[in-house]
C-alpha positions in Angstrom: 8.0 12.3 29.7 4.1 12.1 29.5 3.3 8.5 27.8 0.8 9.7 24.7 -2.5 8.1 24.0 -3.2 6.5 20.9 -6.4 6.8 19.3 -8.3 4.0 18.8 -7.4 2.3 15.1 -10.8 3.3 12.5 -12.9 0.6 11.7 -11.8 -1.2 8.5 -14.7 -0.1 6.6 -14.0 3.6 7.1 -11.6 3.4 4.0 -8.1 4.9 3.1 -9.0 8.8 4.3 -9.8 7.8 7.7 -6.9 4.9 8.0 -4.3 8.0 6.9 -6.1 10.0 9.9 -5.6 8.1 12.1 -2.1 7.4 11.1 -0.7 11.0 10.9 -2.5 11.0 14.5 0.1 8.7 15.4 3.3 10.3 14.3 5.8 13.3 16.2 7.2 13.8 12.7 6.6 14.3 9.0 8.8 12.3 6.5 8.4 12.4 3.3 9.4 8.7 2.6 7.3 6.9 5.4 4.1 8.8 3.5 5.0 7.4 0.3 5.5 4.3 1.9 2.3 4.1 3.4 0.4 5.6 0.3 1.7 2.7 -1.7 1.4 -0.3 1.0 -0.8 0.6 3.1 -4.1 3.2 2.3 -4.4 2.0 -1.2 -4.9 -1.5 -0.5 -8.1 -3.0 1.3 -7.8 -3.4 5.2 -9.0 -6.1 6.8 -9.4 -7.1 10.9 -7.6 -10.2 11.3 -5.9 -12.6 9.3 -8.5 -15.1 8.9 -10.4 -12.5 7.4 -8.3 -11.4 4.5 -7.5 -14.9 3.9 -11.2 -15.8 3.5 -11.4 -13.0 1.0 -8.4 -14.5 -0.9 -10.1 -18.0 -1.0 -13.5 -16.4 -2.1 -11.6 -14.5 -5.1 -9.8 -17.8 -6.0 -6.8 -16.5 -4.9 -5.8 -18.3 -2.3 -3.3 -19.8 -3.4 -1.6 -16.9 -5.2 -2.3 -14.4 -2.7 -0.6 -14.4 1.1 -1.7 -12.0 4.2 0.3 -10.0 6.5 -0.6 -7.4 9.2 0.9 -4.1 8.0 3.8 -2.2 10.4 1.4 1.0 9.9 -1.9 0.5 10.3 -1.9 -2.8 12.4 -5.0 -4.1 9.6 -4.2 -7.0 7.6 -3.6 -6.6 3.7 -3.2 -9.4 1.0 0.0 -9.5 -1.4 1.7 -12.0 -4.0 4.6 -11.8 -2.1 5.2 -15.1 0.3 5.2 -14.3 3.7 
């Protein structure tokens, strides 16, 4: 079986259309629940590069300590939450 190309992740600035682009580029299937999923944790929330990155934004906010990062399963960015990681 042929190994399929990614295409190369959007730059975080692109915003939410282009990150859900480029992830129904990446799937064989449509389910219902993984888009509902990924509407709620992934497009609507800001993307950042790396995880020093989103943590900077979280200090600059004064949220640093409220606020924790994690690299999302879908897009491979980096969002913030209030959940502890």
């Amino acid at each position: 079986m042929p190994r399929r190309v990614r295409p190369a992740k959007p730059d975080p600035q692109a915003g939410a259309d282009a990150l859900m682009a480029w992830y129904v580029k990446q799937r064989l299937e449509d389910d219902p629940r993984i888009d509902a999923d990924v509407e709620r944790s992934c497009t609507s929330k800001q993307q950042y590069a790396d995880e020093m990155d989103a943590h900077a934004h979280a200090l600059m906010n004064g949220m640093g300590d409220v606020l924790f990062s994690y690299e999302c399963r879908y897009c491979g960015f980096w969002h913030l939450t209030r959940r502890p990681t």
